[in-house]
C-alpha positions as CSV (number, residue, x, y, z in Angstrom):
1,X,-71.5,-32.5,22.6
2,X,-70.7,-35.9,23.4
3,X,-67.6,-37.7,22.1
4,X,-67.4,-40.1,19.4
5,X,-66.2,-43.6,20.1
6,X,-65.1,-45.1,17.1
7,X,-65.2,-49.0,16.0
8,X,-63.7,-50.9,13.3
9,X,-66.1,-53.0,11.3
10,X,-63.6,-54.1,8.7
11,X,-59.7,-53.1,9.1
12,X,-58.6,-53.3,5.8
13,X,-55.8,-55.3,4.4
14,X,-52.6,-53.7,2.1
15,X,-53.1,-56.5,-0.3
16,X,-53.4,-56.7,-4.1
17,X,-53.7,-59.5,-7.3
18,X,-52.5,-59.1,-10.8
19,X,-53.9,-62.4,-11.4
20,X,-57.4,-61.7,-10.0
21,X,-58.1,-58.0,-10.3
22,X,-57.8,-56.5,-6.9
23,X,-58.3,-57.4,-3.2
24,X,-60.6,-54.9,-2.4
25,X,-59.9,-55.2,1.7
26,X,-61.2,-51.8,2.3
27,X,-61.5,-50.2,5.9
28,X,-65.0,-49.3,7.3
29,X,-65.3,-47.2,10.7
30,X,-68.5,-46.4,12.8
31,X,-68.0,-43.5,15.0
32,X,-71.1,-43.0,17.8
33,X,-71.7,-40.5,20.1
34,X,-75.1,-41.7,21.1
35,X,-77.1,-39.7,18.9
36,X,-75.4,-40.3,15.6
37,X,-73.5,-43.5,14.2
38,X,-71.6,-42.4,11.2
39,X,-70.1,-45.1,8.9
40,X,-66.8,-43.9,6.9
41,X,-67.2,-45.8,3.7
42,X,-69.7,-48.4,2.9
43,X,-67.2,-51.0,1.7
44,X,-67.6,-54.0,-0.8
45,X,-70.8,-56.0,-1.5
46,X,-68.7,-59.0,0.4
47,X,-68.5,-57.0,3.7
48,X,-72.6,-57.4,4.1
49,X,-71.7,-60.1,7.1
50,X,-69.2,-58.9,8.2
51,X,-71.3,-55.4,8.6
52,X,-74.4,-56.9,9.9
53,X,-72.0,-59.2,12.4
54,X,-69.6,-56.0,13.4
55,X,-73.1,-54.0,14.3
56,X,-74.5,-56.5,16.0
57,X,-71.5,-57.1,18.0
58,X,-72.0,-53.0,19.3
59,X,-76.3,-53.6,19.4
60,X,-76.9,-52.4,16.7
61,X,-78.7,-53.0,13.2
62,X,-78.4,-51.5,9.4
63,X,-81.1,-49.6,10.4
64,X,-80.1,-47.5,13.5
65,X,-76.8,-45.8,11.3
66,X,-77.6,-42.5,10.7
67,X,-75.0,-41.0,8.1
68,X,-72.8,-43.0,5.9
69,X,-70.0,-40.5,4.5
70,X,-68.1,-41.6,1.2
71,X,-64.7,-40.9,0.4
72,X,-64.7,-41.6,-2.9
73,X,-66.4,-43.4,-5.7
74,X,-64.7,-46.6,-6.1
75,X,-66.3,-50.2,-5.4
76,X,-64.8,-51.6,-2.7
77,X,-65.6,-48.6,-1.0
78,X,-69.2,-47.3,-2.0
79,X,-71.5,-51.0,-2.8
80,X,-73.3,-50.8,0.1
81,X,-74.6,-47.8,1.0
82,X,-78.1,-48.9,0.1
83,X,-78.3,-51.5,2.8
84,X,-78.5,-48.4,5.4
85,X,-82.4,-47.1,4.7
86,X,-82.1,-44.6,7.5
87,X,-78.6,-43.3,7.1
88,X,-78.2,-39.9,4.8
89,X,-75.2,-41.1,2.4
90,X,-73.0,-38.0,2.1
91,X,-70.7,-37.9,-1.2
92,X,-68.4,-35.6,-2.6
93,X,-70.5,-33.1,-5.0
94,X,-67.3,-33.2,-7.2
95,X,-66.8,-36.4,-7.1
96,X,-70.0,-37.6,-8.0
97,X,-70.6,-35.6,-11.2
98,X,-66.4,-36.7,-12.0
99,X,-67.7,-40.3,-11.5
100,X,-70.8,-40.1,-13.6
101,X,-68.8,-38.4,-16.6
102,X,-66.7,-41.4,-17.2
103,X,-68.3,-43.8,-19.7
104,X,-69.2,-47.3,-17.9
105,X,-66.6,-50.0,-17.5
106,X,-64.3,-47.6,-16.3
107,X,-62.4,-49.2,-13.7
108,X,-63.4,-49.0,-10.5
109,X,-66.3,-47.2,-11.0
110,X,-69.5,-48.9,-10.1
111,X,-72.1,-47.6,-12.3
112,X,-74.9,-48.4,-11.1
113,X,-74.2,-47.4,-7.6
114,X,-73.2,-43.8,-9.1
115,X,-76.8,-43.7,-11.1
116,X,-78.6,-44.7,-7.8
117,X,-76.8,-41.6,-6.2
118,X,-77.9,-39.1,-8.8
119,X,-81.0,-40.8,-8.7
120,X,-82.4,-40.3,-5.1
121,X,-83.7,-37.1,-4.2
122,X,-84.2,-38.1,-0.4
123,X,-81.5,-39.7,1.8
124,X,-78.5,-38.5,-0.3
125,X,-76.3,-35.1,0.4
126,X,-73.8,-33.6,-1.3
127,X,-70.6,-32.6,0.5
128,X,-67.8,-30.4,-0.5
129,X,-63.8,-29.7,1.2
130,X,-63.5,-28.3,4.3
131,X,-67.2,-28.3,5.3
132,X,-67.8,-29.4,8.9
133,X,-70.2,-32.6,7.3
134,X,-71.5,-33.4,11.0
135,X,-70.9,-31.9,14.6
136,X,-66.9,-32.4,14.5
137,X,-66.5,-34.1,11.8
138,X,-64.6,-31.8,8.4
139,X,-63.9,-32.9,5.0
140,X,-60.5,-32.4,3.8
141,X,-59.4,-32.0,0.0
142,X,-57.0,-35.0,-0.7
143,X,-56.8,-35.7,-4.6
144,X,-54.5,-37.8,-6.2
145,X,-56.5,-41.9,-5.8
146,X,-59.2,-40.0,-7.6
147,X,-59.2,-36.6,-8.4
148,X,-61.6,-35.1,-5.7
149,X,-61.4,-37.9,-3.3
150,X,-62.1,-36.6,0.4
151,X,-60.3,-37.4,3.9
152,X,-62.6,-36.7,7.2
153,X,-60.9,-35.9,10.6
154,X,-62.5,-35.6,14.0
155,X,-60.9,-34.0,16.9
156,X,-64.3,-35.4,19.3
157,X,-62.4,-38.6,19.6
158,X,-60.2,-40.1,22.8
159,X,-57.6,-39.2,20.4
160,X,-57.9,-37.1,16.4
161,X,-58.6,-39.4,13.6
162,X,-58.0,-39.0,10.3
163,X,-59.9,-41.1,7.9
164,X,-57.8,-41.4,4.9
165,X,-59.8,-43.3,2.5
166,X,-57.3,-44.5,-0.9
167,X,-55.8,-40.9,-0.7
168,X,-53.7,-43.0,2.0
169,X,-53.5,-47.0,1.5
170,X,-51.5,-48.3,3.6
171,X,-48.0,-48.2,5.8
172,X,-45.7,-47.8,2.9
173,X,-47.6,-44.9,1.1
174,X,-48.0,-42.9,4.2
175,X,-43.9,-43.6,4.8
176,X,-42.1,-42.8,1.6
177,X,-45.3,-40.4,-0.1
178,X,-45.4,-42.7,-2.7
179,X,-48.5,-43.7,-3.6
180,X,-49.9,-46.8,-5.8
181,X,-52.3,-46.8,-8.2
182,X,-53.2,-43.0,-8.1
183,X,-54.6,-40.8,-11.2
184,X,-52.2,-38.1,-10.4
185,X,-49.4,-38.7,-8.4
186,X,-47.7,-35.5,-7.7
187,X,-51.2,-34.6,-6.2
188,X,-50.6,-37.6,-4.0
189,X,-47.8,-36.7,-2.7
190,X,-48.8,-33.2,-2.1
191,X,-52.2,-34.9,-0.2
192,X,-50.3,-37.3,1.7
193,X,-47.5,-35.0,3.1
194,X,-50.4,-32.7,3.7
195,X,-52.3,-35.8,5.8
196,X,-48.9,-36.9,7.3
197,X,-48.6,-32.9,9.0
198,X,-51.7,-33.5,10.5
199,X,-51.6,-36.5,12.0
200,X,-47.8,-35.5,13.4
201,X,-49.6,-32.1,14.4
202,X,-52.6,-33.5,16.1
203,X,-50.6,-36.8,17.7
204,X,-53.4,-38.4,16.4
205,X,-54.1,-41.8,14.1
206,X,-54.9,-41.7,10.6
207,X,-57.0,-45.0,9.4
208,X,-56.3,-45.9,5.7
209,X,-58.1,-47.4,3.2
210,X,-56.3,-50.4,2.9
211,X,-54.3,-51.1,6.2
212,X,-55.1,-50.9,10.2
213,X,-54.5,-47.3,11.8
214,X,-50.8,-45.6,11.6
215,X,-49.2,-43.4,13.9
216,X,-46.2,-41.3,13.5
217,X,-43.6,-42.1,16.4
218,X,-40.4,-40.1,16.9
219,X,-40.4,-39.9,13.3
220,X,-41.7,-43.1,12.2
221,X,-44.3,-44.8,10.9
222,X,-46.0,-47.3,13.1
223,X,-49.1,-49.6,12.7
224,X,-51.4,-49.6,16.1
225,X,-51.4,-53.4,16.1
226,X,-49.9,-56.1,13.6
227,X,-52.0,-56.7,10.2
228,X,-53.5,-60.0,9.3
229,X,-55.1,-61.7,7.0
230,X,-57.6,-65.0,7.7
231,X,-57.0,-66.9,4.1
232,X,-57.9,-70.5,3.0
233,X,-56.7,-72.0,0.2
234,X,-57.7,-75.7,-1.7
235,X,-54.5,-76.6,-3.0
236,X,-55.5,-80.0,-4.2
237,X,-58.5,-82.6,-4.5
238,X,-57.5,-84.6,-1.3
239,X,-55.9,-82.2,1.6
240,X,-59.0,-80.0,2.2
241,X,-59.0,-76.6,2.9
242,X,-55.2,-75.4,3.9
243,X,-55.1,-71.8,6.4
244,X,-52.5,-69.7,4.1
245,X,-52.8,-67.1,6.7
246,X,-51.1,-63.8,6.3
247,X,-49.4,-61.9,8.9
């Protein structure tokens, strides 16, 4: 079997907003081995340039992804799947019917999107912990963000990556095992010491939902390149647009 290469459509961002509801700077990976490309998360209804530029970047369209696997049912992480008509959208079995049990306006939860997944009979499988989803690629259980939220690692990459999803945000959670905004968090702990192991066991790189990949070094935890942020901001009615840049 061929190995995957894997590119980063969207590196998410570790940023949130009281003020404004949330960020939502999600990551979204495309790993291709020439027969398959296989999109981790689907991201935020936003991303739809930035997808259509990231693909087109690599030659490719919507069209030619073949599987689009779902970590979780949250937003910022599921609103697009429908914009892949060939891809098979895998999602958590447990998480699914968890997600269309709550009663709508829960947060985070878009309905609609979890309706159109019940809904379609073709183009939609259900996946469940530690199945081997695709040639190489295995779901891990890692509840805690939601509670049967799924990581994917791949060992037919230059190097083993861990797709965290939210079970690990960013460079602080995966540091000090504490996670924010989680829905249980001594199951977060227990999933990110458990994602943490692996990554120090497989000297791999674990990608997070919310930050560019990590990398456990002597010890610590490193990002693989600096985090930023491209932000405009119209302070007033005569400067114009102002960069408030981050990072």
């Amino acid at each position: 079997m061929n190995a995957y290469t894997a590119h980063p459509l969207v590196e998410g961002f570790p940023g949130k907003s009281s003020s404004h509801g949330a960020f939502g700077w999600s990551s979204m990976w495309l790993l291709d081995d020439g027969e398959r490309r296989v999109l981790v998360d689907a991201g935020q209804p936003a991303y739809i340039p930035l997808i259509h530029e990231g693909l087109a970047k690599l030659g490719l369209t919507p069209d030619d992804v073949t599987d689009v696997l779902l970590t979780h049912m949250h937003w910022d992480h599921v609103a697009n799947f429908t914009m892949f008509a060939n891809a098979t959208t895998w999602v958590g079995e447990k998480e699914l019917a968890w997600a269309a049990d709550q009663p709508a306006g829960t947060k985070f939860i878009p309905d609609l999107h979890v309706q159109e997944l019940l809904r379609r009979t073709n183009g939609v499988e259900r996946m469940s912990a530690g199945q081997e989803i695709l040639p190489g690629i295995h779901a891990i259980a890692s509840p805690g963000h939601t509670p049967h939220h799924l990581a994917f690692f791949t060992e037919r990459t230059a190097q083993g990556m861990i797709f965290a999803g939210d079970s690990v945000k960013n460079i602080h959670e995966l540091a000090t095992l504490r996670a924010d905004s989680s829905m249980d968090d001594e199951q977060s702990v227990a999933t990110i010491d458990r994602l943490r192991s692996l990554l120090t066991d497989t000297s791999g790189v674990l990608l997070p939902g919310h930050d560019v990949g990590l990398t456990v070094v002597d010890c610590e935890v490193q990002r693989v390149r600096p985090q930023h942020a491209v932000i405009g901001y119209f302070a007033d009615a005569t400067g114009g647009e102002q960069d408030r840049s981050i990072g």
